[in-house]
C-alpha positions, 0 to 999 in steps of 0.5 A: 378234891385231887391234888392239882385242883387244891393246889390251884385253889391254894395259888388263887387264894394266897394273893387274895390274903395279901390283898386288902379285903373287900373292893380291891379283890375285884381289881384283881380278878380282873387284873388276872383275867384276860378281856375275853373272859370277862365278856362271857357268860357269867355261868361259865366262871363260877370263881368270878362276881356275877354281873349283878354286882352280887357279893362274894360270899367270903367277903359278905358273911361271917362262916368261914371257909371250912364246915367246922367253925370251932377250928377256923382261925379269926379273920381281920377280913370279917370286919373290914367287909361289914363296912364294905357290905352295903356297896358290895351288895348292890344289885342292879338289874338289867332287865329293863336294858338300861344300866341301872335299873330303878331302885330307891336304895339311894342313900349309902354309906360309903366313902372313896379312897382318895386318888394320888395326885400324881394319879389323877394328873396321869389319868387326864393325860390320858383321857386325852388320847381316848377315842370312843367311850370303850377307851374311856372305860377301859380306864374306870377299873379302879374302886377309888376315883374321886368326884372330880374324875368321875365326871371327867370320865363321863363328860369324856366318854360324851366327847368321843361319843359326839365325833364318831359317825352318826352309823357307827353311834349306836353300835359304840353306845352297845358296846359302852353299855356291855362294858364290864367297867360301865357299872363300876363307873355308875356305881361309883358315881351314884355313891359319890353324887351328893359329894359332887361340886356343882359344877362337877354335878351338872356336867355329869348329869348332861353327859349322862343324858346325852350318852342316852343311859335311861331316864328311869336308871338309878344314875339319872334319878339319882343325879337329878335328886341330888340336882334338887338338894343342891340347886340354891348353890348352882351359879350361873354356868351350873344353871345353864348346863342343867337347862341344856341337860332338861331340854331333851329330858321327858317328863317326869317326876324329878324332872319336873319338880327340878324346872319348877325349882329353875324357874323360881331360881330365876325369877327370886334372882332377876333384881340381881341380874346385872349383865347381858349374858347372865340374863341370857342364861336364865331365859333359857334355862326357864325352857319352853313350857315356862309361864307367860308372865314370868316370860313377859318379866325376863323380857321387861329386863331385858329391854330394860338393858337394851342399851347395853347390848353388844352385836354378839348379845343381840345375835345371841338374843334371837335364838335365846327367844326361839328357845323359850319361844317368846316372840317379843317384837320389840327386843327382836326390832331392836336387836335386828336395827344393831344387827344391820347396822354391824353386818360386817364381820359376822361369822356364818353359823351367827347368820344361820342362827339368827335366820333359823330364830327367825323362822322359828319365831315367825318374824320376817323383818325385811329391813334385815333379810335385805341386810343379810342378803346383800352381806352374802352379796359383797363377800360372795368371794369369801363363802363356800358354795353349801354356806351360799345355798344354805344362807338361800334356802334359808331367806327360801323358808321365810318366804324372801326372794333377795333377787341380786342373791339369787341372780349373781349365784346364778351366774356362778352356777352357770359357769361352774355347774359342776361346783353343785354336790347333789344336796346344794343341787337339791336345796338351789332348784326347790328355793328358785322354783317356789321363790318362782325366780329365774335370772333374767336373760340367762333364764335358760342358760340357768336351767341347762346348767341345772340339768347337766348337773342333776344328770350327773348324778342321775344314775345313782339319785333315789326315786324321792329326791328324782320326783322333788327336783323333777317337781321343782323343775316343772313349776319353773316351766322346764322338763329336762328330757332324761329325768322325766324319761327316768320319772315316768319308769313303771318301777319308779313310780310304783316304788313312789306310789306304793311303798310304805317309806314314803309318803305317798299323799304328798307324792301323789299330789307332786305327781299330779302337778307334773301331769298339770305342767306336761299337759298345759306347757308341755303337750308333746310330752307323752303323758300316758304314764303318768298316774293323775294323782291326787291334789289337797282339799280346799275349803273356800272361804267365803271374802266378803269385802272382795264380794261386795266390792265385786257387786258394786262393779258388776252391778247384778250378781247373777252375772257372777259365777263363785267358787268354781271347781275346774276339771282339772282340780283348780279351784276359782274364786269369782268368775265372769265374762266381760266384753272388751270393746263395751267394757261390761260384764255380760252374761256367762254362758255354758259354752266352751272358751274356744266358742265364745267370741273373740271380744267377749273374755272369761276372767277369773278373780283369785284371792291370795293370801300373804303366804302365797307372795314373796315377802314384801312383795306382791310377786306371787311364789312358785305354786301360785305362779304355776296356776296363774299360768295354766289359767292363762294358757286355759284362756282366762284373764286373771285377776290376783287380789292380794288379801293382806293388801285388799284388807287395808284399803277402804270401799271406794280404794278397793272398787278403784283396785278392781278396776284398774285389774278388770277394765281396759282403759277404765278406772276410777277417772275413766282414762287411766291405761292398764299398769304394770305390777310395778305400778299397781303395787305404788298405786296401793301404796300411794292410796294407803300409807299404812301398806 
């Protein structure tokens, strides 16, 4: 060895002899080390620890540092690393790209050094200024962080992580993982776990979760043993924090073994629950997969304390069932009846809530979506237009059309077009084409001020979203000019019909509904180019209440033809002809409509389903309302039989019903003229209460 490289090694050395042995000296390196360094290579620094976290062999073994043990000098280094070996040898292999690798080495002996107050005051405040979870890490070199700076590390590093742009997430989640402090920080908290309060615990383990460090780590599994041991200790806002952190948890093991273990926390402290928000709690910390009866329990308390529910109780009840999916009618009817008679003052994301509950739990209370409704109404003032598209294409997936909702946005879309961003665009012409609603008297102006905003946007609108508003368009009987021209490009429908990142059933089935609404309402549309595509199968299923009621009317059921498949792929329930000036059913002939005489007309019974009916209502949606109006312009007199409504009536009103669609100026007492729909819907109603 030269002389400059001894007295290299001689300046290196010298420091460490100070320092006390064993945890610290990493410090130093560091210290002494620029940032750059530390990212290399582990190979290129044969004097720094490897990034397995492999002790120093100085500090793990007795032989000193010369050849000749009878002249080395006793060392007080040797014995203060024996105590330190078992943390310094950790390993953690990195292999599996997570950063701490599955290892049943748990349980080690190793104690913190206690962080000054004054430390831990200076390292909050400076938590505070972080800006990613780097920031955060940047300040994890120190060996002696107690618990409770551990987990303020961890539930900061998952704070700055939720305010960084979703693109640029996964990029500082790379850099988190890659940072040399990230292991030291895992290290230490794996060692510090079982010394955790409860509340420091499950934080930990739901920022970790969240951060998405692998579930098979070490870290993980670690946190959720020690979760088990310590769960009898866990109060009410530790349970919540754990069933938020197992919602987005696989199944495994530990994770299993830690909901069964919640789930009988929860039912031996059900007799001690005495307030609203606890019970809340424990609804969903038992999750989704939690037993039936164990679920129909919680929901016997709470309607054993349903008197004491407040509006934000019975608000927050709604997604409390959605999250363990419970539909439990009676708490939903009674919180519902609270929440309409308190609408006022209720904050927007509440709505949103309660409205996605709703969906989720299939419960479509029309006394409340009315309440909703007419609240966004008479506050319109006070709601930007995204929260008012929003609170519409929510009713929209309920199946509610809320016409004064619908009609007075209408409006303020007719005189301020260009008020609508190209999502709120989207999300306005989807809802008003399946709610099949247009206002009445502006129907066109309404229209025309949709166009002028999507060709706003046209040059720069992706082939998919061109075919959905253009989809949407066509079901509400328009065919804006420069859309469809910009639709039916060969490259753009190549694109939608062959690439492999979209759908191209579903797309094939809007391109032929185009095709239907261009061939029947809009024949001068040249259609050359549009590719006929194809629609869904349909399975009939056979009515047998419709059926017999149809017999008794038609009197031979030859007369009758059934499930009828048209040419252009609409599909007919019943069909036969009728002679209007004799009001009979006569035979049906193989003639074209256009030859068939002028008295004589093809009617076509269609059966609907609830589904297919704005709620509470018997105005038919847009898909519907698209065949029904094709049907007419094919000539035949359509007959809509409601299912839901047809079900409840007995033989003799379901014959009346028939009538009164089928006959002119026929019906049960002969006389009676044809109604409206209006007229029709009271009819059912006055026949049967119960509808």
């Amino acid at each position: 060895m030269n002389a400059k490289a001894s007295l290299r090694l001689v300046c290196t050395l010298r420091p460490l002899c100070d320092l006390a042995v064993g945890i610290r000296i990493p410090v130093f390196i560091r210290q002494n080390c620029t940032k750059a360094r530390l990212v290399k290579a582990v190979k290129q620094h044969a004097n720094l620890p490897a990034r397995t976290c492999q002790s120093i062999r100085f500090l793990s073994q007795e032989t000193p540092a010369c050849s000749d043990e009878k002249t080395a000098q006793p060392d007080v280094s040797v014995n203060l690393t024996r105590d330190t070996a078992t943390q310094i040898k950790t390993k953690i292999d990195f292999n599996d790209g997570s950063p701490l690798a599955d290892d049943e080495s748990l349980k080690q002996e190793w104690v913190p050094s206690r962080a000054p107050e004054g430390s831990y005051a200076e390292l909050l405040s400076a938590l505070k200024r972080c800006m990613s979870p780097s920031d955060v890490l940047e300040l994890c070199s120190s060996t002696s962080m107690n618990v409770k700076q551990i987990s303020n590390c961890f539930t900061t590093m998952w704070e700055t992580a939720k305010r960084i742009r979703t693109g640029q997430r996964r990029y500082e989640r790379q850099l988190m993982l890659e940072h040399p402090n990230f292991e030291n920080l895992c290290r230490l908290t794996i060692n510090a776990a079982n010394r955790m309060r409860p509340e420091d615990l499950v934080y930990t383990l739901h920022a970790v979760v969240k951060l998405e460090i692998s579930q098979r780590s070490r870290l993980v599994q670690t946190l959720l043993r020690v979760c088990q041991e310590h769960l009898n200790e866990f109060e009410e806002r530790e349970v919540s924090v754990l069933a938020s952190a197992l919602e987005c948890m696989d199944s495994c093991r530990n994770v299993d073994a830690l909901r069964s273990g919640l789930r009988m926390l929860v039912e031996l402290r059900m007799p001690e629950i005495k307030g609203i928000l606890p019970l809340q709690t424990m609804m969903r910390a038992i999750g989704r997969d939690a037993p039936l009866p164990l679920k129909k329990k919680l929901e016997r308390k709470a309607l054993e304390m349903l008197d004491e529910f407040s509006l934000p109780n019975c608000q927050h009840m709604f997604t409390t069932l959605a999250t363990i999916n419970l539909r439990s009618l009676p708490l939903l009817d009674a919180c519902s009846h609270k929440i309409i008679n308190d609408m006022d003052g209720t904050p927007f994301w509440r709505l949103i809530h309660v409205l996605q509950a709703c969906r989720e739990l299939s419960y479509r209370n029309e006394g409340l979506l009315t309440a909703i409704g007419d609240y966004i109404v008479g506050t319109l003032y006070m709601w930007q237009t995204k929260q008012v598209t929003l609170i519409i294409s929510m009713l929209e997936n309920l199946g509610f059309r809320h016409v004064p909702l619908l009609d007075v946005f209408s409006e303020k879309v007719i005189q301020n077009p260009e008020s609508l961003t190209f999502k709120d665009l989207l999300i306005t012409v989807k809802a008003y084409s399946l709610l099949n609603h247009l206002p009445e008297g502006k129907s066109q102006q309404f229209l025309k001020a949709l166009n002028m905003s999507l060709e706003f946007y046209l040059p720069r609108i992706p082939p998919v979203e061109l075919l959905r508003v253009v989809y949407s368009f066509c079901i509400l009987e328009y065919f804006p000019q420069q859309p469809l021209d910009k639709l039916l490009q060969e490259d753009i429908l190549k694109d939608l019909l062959t690439s492999e990142k979209h759908n191209v059933e579903i797309n094939e089935r809007m391109l032929h509904s185009i095709n239907l609404c261009l061939e029947f309402d809009k024949p001068s549309v040249t259609r050359s180019t549009v590719p006929l595509g194809k629609t869904s199968s349909t399975s009939f299923t056979t009515q047998p209440e419709l059926q017999t009621a149809l017999h008794a009317i038609v009197g031979d059921p030859s007369l009758m033809q059934y499930n009828v498949h048209l040419p252009n792929d609409y599909y007919i329930d019943f069909i036969f002809d009728l002679d209007t000036k004799q009001n009979i059913v006569v035979p049906v002939t193989a003639s074209q409509m256009a030859d068939k005489p002028l008295h004589v007309e093809r009617v076509a019974v269609l059966c609907a389903s609830m589904s297919s009916f704005a709620l509470g209502t018997l105005h038919p949606l847009g898909k519907l309302a698209m065949k029904i109006r094709h049907l007419k312009t094919l000539g035949y007199k359509v007959v809509l039989v409601p299912l839901h409504e047809f079900g409840k009536l007995n033989v003799t009103e379901r014959i009346q019903f028939l009538n009164s669609r089928i006959f002119i100026g026929k019906s049960s007492a002969d006389e009676e003229p044809e109604m409206t729909e209006t007229e029709r819907n009271e009819e059912i109603s006055n026949q049967n209460p119960n509808i």
